[in-house]
GUMAR-994427 format. One record per residue (C-alpha): residue in one letter; x, y, z; chain; residue number from 1. Coordinates in Angstrom, 3 decimals, m for minus. Layout:
<pts>
(A, (X, Y, Z), A, NUM)
...
</pts>
This chain:
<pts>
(X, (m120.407, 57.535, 75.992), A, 1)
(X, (m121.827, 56.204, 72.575), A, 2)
(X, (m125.313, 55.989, 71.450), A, 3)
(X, (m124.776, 52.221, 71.367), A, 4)
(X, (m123.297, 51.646, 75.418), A, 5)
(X, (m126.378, 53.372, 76.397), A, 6)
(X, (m128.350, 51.055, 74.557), A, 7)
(X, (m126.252, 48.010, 76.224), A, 8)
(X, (m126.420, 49.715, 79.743), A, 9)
(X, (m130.209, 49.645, 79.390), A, 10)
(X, (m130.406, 46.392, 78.391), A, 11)
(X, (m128.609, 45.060, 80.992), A, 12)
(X, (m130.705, 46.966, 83.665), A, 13)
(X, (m133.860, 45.850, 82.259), A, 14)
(X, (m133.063, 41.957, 82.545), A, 15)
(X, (m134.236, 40.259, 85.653), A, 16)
(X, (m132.076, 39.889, 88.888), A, 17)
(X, (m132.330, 36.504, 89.277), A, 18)
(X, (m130.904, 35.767, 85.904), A, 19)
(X, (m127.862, 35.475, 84.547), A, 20)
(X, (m126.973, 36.046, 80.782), A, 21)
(X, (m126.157, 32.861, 78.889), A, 22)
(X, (m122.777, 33.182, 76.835), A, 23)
(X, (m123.432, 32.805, 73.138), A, 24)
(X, (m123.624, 29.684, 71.657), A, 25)
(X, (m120.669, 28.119, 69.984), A, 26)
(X, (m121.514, 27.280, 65.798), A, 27)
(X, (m120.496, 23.391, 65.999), A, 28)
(X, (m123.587, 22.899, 63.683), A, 29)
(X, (m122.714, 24.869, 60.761), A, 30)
(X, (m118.755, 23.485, 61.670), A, 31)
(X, (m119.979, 19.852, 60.622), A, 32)
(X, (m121.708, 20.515, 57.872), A, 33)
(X, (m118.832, 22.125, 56.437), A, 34)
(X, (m116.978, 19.189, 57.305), A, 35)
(X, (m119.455, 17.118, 55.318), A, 36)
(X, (m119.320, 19.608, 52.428), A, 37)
(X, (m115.589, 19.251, 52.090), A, 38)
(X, (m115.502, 15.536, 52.282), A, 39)
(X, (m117.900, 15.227, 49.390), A, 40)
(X, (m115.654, 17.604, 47.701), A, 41)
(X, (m112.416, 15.995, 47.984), A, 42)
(X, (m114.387, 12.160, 47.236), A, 43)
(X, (m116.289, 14.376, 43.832), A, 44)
(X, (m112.488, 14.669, 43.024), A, 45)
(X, (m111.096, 11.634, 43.671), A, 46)
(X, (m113.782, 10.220, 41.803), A, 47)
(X, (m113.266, 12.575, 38.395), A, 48)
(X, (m109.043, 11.549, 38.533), A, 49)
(X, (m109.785, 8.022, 38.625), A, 50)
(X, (m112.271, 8.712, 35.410), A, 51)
(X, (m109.521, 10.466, 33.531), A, 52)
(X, (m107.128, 8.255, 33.931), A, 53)
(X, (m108.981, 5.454, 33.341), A, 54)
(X, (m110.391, 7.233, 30.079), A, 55)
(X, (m106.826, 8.572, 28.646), A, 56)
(X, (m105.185, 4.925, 29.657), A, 57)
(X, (m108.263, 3.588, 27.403), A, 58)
(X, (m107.071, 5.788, 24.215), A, 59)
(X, (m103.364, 4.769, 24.708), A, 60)
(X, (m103.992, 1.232, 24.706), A, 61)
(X, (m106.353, 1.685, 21.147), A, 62)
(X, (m103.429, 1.658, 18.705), A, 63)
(X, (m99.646, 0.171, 18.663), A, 64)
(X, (m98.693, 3.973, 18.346), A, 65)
(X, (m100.844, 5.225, 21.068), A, 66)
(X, (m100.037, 2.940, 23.392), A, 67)
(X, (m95.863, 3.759, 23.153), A, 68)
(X, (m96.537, 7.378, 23.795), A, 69)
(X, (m96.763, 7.808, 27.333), A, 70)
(X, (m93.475, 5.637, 27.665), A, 71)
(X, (m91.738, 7.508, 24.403), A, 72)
(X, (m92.588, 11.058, 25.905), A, 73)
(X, (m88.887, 12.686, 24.561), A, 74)
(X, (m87.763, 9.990, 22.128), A, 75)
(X, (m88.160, 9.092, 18.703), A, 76)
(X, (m91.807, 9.602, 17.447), A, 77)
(X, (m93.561, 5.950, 17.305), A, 78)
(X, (m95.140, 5.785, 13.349), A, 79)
(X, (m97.183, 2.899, 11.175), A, 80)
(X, (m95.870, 2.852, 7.947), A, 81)
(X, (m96.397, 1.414, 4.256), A, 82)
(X, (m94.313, 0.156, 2.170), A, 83)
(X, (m95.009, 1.775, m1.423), A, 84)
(X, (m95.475, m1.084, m4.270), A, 85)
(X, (m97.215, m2.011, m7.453), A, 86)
(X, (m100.618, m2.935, m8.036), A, 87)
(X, (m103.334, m2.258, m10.870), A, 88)
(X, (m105.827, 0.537, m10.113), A, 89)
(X, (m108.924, 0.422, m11.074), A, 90)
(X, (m110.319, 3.635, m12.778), A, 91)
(X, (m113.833, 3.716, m11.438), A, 92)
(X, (m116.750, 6.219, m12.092), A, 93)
(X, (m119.637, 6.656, m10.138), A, 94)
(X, (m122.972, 7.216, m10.867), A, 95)
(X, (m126.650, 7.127, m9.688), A, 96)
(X, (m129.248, 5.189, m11.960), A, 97)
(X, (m132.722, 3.898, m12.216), A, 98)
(X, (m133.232, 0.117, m13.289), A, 99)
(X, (m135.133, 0.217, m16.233), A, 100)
(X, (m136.935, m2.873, m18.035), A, 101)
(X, (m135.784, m3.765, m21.295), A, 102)
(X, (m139.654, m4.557, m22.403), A, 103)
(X, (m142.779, m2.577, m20.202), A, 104)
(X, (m145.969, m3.494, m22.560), A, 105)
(X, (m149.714, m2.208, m21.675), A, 106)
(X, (m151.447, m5.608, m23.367), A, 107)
(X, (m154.192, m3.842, m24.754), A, 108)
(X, (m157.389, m5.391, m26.530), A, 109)
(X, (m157.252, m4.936, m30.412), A, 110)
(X, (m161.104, m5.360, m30.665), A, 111)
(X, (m164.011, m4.363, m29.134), A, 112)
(X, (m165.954, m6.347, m26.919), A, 113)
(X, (m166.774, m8.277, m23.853), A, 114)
(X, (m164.102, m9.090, m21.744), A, 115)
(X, (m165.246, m13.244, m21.175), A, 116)
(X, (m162.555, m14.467, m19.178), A, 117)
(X, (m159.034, m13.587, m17.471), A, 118)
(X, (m156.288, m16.427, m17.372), A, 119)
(X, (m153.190, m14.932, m15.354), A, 120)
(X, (m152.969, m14.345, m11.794), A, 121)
(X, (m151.398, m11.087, m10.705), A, 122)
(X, (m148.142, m10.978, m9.852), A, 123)
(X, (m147.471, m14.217, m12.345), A, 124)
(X, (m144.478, m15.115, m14.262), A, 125)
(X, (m145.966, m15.399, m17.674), A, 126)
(X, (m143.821, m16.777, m20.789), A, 127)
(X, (m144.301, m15.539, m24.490), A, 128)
(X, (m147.597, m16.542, m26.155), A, 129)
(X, (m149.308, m17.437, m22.639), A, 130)
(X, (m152.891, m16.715, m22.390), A, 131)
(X, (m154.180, m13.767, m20.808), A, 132)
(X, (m157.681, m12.446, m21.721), A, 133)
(X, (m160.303, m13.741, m23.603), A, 134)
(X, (m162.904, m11.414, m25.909), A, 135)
(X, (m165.704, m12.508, m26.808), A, 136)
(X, (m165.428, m12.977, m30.320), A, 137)
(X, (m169.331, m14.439, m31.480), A, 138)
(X, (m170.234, m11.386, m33.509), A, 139)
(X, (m166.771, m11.693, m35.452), A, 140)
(X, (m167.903, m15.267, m36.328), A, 141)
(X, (m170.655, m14.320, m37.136), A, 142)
(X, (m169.850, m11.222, m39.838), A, 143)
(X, (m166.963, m13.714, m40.789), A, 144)
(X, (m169.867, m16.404, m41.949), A, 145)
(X, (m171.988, m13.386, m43.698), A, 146)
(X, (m168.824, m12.417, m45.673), A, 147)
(X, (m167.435, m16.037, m46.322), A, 148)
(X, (m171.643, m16.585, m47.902), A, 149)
(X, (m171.109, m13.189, m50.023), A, 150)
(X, (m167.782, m14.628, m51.405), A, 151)
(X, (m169.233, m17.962, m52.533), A, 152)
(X, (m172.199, m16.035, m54.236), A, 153)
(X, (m169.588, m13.587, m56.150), A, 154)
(X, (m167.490, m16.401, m57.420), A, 155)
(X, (m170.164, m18.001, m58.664), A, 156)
(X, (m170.494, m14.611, m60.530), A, 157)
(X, (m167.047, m14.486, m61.413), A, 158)
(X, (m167.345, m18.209, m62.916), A, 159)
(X, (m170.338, m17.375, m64.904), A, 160)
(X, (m168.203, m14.674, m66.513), A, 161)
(X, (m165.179, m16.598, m67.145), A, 162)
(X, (m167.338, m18.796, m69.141), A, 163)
(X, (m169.246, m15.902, m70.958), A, 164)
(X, (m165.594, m14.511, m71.640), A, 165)
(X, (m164.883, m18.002, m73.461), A, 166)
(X, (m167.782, m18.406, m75.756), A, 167)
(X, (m167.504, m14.732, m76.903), A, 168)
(X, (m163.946, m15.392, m77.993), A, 169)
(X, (m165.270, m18.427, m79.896), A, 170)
(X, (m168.376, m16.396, m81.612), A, 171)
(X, (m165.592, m13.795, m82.477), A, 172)
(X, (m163.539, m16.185, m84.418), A, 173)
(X, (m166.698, m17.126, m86.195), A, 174)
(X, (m167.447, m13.108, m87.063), A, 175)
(X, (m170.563, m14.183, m85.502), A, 176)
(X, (m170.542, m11.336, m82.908), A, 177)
(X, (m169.045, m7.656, m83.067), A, 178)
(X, (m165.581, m7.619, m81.343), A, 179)
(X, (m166.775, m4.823, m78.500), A, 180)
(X, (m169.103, m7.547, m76.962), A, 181)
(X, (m165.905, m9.717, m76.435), A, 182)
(X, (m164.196, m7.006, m74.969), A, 183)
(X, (m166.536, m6.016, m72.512), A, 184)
(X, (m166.693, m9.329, m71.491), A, 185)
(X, (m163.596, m9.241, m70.124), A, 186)
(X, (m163.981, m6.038, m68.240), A, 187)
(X, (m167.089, m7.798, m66.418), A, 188)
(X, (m164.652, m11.171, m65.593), A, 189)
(X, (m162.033, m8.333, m63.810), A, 190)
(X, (m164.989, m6.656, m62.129), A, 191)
(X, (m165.870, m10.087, m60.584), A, 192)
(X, (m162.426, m11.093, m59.696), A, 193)
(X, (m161.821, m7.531, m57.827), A, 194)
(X, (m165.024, m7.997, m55.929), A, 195)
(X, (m164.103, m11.210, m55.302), A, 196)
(X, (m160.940, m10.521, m53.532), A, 197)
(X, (m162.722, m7.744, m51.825), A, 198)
(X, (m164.597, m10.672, m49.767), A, 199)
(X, (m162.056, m12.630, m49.298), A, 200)
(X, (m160.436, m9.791, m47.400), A, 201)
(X, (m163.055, m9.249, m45.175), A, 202)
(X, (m163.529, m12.911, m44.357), A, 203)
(X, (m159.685, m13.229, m43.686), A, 204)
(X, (m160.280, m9.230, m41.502), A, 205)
(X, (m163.043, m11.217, m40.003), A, 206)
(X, (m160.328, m14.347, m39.048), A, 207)
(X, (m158.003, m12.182, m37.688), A, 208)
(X, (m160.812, m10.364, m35.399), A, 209)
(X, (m161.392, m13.728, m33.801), A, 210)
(X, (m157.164, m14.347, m33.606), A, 211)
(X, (m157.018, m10.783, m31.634), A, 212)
(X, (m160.223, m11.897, m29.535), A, 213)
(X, (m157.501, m14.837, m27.408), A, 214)
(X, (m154.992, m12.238, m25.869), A, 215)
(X, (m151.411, m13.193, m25.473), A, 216)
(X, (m148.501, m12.030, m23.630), A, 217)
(X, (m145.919, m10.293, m26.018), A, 218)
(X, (m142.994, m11.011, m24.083), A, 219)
(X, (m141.346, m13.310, m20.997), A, 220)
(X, (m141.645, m11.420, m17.088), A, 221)
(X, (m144.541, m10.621, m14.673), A, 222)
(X, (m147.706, m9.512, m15.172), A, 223)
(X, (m148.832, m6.471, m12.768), A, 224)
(X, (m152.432, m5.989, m11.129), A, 225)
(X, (m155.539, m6.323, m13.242), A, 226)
(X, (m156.382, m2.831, m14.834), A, 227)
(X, (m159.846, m4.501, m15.916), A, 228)
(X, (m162.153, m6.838, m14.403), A, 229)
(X, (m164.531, m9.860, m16.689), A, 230)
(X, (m167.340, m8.442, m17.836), A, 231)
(X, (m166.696, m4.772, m18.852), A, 232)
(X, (m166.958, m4.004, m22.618), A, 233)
(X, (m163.163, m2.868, m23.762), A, 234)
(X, (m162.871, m1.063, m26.811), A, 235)
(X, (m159.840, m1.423, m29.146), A, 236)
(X, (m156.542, m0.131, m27.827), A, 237)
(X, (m158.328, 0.786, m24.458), A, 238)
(X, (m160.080, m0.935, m21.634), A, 239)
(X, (m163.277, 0.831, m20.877), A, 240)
(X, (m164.127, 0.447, m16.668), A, 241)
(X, (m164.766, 3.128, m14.633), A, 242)
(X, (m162.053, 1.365, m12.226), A, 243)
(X, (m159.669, 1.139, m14.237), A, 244)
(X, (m156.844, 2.677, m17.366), A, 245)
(X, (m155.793, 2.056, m20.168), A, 246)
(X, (m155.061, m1.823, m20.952), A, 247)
(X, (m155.978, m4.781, m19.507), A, 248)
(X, (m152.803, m5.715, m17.549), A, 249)
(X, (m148.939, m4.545, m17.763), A, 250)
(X, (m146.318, m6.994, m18.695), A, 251)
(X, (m142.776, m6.393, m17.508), A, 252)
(X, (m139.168, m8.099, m18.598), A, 253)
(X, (m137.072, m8.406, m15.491), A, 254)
(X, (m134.830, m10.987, m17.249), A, 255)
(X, (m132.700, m9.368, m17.927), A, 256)
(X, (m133.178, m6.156, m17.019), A, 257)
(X, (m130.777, m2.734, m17.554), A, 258)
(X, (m129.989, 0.465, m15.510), A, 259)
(X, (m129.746, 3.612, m16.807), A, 260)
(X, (m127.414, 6.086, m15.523), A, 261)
(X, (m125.409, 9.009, m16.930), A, 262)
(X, (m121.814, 10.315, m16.446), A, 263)
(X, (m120.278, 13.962, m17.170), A, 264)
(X, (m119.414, 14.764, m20.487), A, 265)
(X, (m115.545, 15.238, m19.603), A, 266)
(X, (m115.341, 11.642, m18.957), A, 267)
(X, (m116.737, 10.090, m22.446), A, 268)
(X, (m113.019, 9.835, m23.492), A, 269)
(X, (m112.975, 7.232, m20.824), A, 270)
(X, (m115.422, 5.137, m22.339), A, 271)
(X, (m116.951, 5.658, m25.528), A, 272)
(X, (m113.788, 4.419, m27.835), A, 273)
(X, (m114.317, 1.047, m25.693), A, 274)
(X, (m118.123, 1.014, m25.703), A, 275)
(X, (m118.076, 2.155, m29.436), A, 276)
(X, (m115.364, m0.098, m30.815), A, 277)
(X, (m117.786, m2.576, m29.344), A, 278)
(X, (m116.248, m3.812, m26.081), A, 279)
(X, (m118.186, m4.012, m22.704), A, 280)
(X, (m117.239, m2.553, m19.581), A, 281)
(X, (m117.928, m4.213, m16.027), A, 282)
(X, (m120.391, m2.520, m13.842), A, 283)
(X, (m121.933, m3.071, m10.426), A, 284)
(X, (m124.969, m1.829, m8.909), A, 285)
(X, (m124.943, m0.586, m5.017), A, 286)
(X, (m128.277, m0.008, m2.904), A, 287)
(X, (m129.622, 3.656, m2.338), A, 288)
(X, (m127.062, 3.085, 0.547), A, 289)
(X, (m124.176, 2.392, m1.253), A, 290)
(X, (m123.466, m0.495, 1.063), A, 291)
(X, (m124.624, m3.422, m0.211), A, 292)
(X, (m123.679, m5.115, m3.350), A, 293)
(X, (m127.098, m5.623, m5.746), A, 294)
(X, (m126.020, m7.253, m8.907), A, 295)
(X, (m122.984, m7.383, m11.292), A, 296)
(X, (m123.133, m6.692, m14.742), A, 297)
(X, (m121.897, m4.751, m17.845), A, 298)
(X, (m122.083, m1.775, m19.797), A, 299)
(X, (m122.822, m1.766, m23.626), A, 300)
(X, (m124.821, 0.830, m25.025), A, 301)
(X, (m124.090, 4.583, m24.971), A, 302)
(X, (m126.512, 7.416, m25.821), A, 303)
(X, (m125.724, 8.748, m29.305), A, 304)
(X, (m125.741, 12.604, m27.876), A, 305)
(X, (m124.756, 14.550, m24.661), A, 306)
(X, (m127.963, 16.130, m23.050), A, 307)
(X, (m127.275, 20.392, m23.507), A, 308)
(X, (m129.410, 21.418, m20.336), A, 309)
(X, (m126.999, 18.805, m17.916), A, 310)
(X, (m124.063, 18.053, m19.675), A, 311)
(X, (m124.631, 14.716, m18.583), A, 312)
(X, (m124.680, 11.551, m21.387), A, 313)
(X, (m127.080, 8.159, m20.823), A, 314)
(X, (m125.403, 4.850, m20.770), A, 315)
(X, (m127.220, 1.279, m20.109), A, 316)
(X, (m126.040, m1.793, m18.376), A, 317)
(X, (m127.444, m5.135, m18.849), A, 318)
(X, (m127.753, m7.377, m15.677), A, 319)
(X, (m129.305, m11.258, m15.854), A, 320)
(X, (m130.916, m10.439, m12.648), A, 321)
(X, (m131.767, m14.144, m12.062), A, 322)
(X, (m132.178, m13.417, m8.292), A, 323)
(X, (m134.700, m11.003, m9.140), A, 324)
(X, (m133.019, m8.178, m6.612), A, 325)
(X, (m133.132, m5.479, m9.252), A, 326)
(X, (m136.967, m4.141, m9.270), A, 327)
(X, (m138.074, m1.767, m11.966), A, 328)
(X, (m137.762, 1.900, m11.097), A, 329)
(X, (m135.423, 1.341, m8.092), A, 330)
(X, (m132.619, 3.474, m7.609), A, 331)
(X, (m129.339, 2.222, m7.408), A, 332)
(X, (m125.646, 3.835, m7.484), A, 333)
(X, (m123.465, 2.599, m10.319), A, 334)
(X, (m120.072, 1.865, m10.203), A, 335)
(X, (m118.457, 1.110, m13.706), A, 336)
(X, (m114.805, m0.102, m14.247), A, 337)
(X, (m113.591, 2.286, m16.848), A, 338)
(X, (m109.926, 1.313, m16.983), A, 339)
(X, (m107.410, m0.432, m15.510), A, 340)
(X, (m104.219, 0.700, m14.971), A, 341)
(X, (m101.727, m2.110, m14.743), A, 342)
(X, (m98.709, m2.764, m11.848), A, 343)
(X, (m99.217, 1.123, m11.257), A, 344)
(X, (m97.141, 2.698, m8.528), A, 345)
(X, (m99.710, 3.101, m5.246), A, 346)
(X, (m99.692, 4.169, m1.829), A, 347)
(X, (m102.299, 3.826, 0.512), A, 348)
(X, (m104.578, 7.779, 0.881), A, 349)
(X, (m103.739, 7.543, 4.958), A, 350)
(X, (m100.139, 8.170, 3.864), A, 351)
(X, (m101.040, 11.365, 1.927), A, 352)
(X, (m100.832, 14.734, 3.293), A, 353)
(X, (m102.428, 17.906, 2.001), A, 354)
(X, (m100.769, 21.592, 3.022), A, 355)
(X, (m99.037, 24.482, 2.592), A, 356)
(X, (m96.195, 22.048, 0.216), A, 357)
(X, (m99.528, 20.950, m1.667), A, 358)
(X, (m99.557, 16.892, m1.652), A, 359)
(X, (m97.117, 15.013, 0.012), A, 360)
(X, (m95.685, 12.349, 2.631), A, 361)
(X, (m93.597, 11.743, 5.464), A, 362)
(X, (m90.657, 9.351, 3.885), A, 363)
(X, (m89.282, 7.421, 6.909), A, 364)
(X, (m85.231, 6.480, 6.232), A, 365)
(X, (m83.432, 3.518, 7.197), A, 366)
(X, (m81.940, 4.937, 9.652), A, 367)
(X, (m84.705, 5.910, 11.252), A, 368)
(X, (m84.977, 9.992, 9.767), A, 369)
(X, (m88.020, 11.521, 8.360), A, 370)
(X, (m88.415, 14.004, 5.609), A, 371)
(X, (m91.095, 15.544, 3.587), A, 372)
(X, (m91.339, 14.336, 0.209), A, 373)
(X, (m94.168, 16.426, m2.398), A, 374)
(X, (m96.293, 14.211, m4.547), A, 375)
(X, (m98.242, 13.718, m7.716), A, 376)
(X, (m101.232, 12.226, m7.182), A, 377)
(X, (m102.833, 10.385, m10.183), A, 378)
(X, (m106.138, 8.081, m9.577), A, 379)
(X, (m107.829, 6.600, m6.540), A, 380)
(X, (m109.139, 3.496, m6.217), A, 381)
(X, (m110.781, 2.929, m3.199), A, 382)
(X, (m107.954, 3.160, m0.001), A, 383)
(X, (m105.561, 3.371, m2.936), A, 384)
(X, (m103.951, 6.138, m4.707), A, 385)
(X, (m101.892, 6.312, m7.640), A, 386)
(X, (m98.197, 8.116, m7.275), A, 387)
(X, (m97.468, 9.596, m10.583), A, 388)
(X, (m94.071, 11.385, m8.989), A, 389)
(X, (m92.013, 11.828, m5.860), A, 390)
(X, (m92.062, 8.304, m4.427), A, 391)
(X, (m90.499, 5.261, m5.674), A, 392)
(X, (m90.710, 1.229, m5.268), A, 393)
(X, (m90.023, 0.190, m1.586), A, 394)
(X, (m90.068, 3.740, m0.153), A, 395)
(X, (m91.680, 3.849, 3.700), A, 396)
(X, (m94.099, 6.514, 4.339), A, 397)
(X, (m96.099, 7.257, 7.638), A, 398)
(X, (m99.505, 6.579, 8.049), A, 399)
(X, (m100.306, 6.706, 11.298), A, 400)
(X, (m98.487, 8.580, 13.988), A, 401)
(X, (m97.754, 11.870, 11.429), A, 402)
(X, (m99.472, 14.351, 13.633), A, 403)
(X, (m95.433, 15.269, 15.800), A, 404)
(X, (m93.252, 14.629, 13.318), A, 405)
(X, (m90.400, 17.293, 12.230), A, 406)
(X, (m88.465, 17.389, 9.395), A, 407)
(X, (m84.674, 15.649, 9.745), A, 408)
(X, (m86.496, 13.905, 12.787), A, 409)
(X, (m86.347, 10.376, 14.313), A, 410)
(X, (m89.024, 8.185, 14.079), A, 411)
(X, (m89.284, 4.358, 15.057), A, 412)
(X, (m91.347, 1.876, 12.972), A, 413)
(X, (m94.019, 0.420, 15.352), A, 414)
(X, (m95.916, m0.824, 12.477), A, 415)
(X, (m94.922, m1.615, 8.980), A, 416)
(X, (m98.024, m2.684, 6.415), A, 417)
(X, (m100.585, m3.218, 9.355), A, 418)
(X, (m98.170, m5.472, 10.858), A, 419)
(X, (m97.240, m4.576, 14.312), A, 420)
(X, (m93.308, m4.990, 15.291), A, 421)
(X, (m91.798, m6.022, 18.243), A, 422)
(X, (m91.035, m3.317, 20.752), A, 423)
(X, (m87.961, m3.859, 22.275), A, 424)
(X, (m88.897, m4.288, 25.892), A, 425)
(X, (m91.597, m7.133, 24.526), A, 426)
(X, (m88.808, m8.518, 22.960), A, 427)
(X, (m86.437, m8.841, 26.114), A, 428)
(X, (m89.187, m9.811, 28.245), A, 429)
(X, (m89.964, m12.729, 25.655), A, 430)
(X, (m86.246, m13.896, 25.666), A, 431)
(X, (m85.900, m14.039, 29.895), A, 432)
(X, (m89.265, m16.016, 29.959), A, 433)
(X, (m88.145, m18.537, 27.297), A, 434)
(X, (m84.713, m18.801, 29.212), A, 435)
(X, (m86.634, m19.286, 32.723), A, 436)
(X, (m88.336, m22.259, 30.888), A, 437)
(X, (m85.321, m23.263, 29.567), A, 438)
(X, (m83.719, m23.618, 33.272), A, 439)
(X, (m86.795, m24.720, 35.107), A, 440)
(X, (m87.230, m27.921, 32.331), A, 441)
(X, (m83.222, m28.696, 32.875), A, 442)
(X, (m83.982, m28.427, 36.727), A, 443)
(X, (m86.963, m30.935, 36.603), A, 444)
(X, (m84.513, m33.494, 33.852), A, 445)
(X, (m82.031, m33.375, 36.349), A, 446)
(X, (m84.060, m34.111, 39.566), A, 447)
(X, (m86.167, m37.280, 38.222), A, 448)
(X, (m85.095, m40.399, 39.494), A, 449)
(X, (m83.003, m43.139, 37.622), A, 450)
(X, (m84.525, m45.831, 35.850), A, 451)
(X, (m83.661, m48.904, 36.780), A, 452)
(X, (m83.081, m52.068, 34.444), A, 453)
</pts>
């Protein structure tokens, strides 16, 4: 006998006599929760199925192509296709620029003084010649009156000599005076008049002071924030404030306005014999995003060297900017029209494959066959690429649908230029309903009631 029946013998004779042991208890519990467990399961399932096929149904039904898979599974391979043609390509370069003004002036005070009185408000459109900034300009009148006094009193001078110049010639004819006191009389009368013109220089100096002392604008655009307030003493050519620098305000020119941009050295031969021979090339400005159209304009002005450090050379494009969306400083991407190539042979970049072969396309038949056809690619413009070699006029190739095709294969046309074509079962389907309503309007002619006279 085992360790263990002793143990169970024991047991047994230690439990009451009165008692019977209770047989074990079956596990129904942990049964139904099982149950539960495997329900969820199989519903968790159900659930992810349903998802799926709702999900891949979805991406079938997205394009004409998709949508013919499921029922083409083993047949020809559903396509898109374009139809190669003739169009003019645009050769377009690209470019990031800065709009620049075509006049930025600091109006600064050309004499010293009191700054009286401000006449703009900032932010202003301001015209040519409008007043900005008065000076005040009572000690220049005043120095002009103290010269203008010291010019009268030397042209008296010069006067008195003219006439002392006169009767000396007459005493010489008489020999009644030695010839050097004639001649130094003369020296004395150009003495005078130099002196004289001397003040009459500082009294027009003096003129001009009190011209410079009513400040102008130079040029037509918009004044910028006041660099100096009324009441601080400017000096000439700078504003002197503790608040403020240089000048008294900024006037820009936003109409027009330019952009200045560059462009790689290697593609000069594009433009300058145009720009140079004096011809203008169309340009548009994009936002920072490249999205939105800003302004249109044109190109006229090239830099007259390449900059060594970037290789890069400056052009400028002129824009009315009558809308005022073009705001100095702002960067903008340029797009200039450098060329156009005219009734070029194109095919849309979809249709374009890149591999092993290099670049080429899927050529769809007449009959239905596809083949791989190499290409040479010459500019893009846009969705549109240039075909320098391998395609011709009226030639189908795939561009959408590419991704099964084999060469010598069959393929069927589902869509020719974005233009979805009938599928055949559409097509039947179309025909027996147009027929039913054919029948159904003969059944209702024949069953209406004669008209009676």
């Amino acid at each position: 006998m085992t360790t263990e029946d002793l143990e169970h013998f024991a047991s047994e004779r230690q439990a009451p006599a009165g008692r019977i042991a209770a047989p074990p208890v079956a596990p129904t519990r942990t049964r139904g929760r099982l149950r539960t467990i495997l329900v969820w399961i199989a519903v968790l399932a159900a659930l992810g199925l349903g998802a799926r096929f709702l999900w891949t149904r979805n991406i079938e039904v997205a394009t004409p192509v998709a949508q013919l898979k499921k029922s083409d599974r083993g047949g020809p391979q559903p396509v898109g296709v374009a139809t190669i043609g003739r169009r003019d390509v645009h050769v377009i370069l690209n470019a990031l620029g800065t709009v620049t003004p075509l006049a930025t002036v600091t109006v600064v005070s050309q004499i010293s003084g009191v700054l009286q009185d401000v006449g703009f408000v900032e932010g202003q459109k301001v015209k040519k010649g409008d007043f900005l900034a008065q000076i005040d300009d009572r000690p220049y009148r005043a120095q002009k009156a103290q010269y203008e006094g010291q010019l009268a009193r030397d042209q008296g001078f010069l006067a008195q000599a003219k006439a002392d110049e006169e009767r000396y010639q007459r005493l010489l004819k008489q020999n009644s005076i030695a010839s050097q006191t004639a001649d130094n009389q003369k020296f004395v009368v150009k003495q005078y008049e130099g002196t004289v013109a001397a003040d009459q220089a500082l009294v027009d100096a003096q003129a001009l002071n009190i011209a410079y002392a009513r400040i102008t604008s130079p040029v037509d655009g918009r004044v910028g924030l006041r660099l100096v307030d009324p009441g601080n003493y400017v000096t000439a050519g700078t504003a002197s404030s503790s608040s403020s620098s240089a000048g008294i305000v900024v006037v820009t020119q936003l109409q027009p306005i330019s952009v200045l941009y560059s462009i790689p050295e290697d593609s000069l031969r594009r433009v300058a014999p145009q720009l140079l021979a004096g011809k203008t090339l169309e340009t548009d400005v994009y936002d920072r995003t490249n999205t939105r159209l800003l302004a249109k304009g044109e190109t006229r002005a090239i830099d007259n060297q390449v900059d060594a450090t970037t290789g890069m050379v400056k052009l400028r494009a002129y824009f009315d900017n009558k809308d005022n969306t073009l705001f100095p400083n702002q960067f903008v991407n340029v797009r200039l029209l450098a060329n156009t190539i005219p009734q070029a042979l194109a095919a849309p970049i979809s249709g374009i494959q890149h591999g092993a072969p290099g670049d080429y396309a899927w050529v769809v038949s007449p009959e239905g066959k596809v083949s791989v056809q190499k290409v040479k690619l010459g500019q893009t413009d846009g969705d549109i690429v240039q075909i320098l070699e391998g395609l011709n006029e009226g030639d189908r190739i795939v561009v959408d649908g590419s991704d099964r095709l084999r060469e010598g294969g069959e393929a069927r046309v589902v869509m020719t230029d974005g233009v979805s074509a009938p599928v055949e079962g559409d097509a039947k389907a179309s025909e027996a309903k147009a027929s039913g309503e054919e029948r159904r309007k003969k059944r209702k002619d024949g069953a209406a009631p004669p008209t009676t006279n």
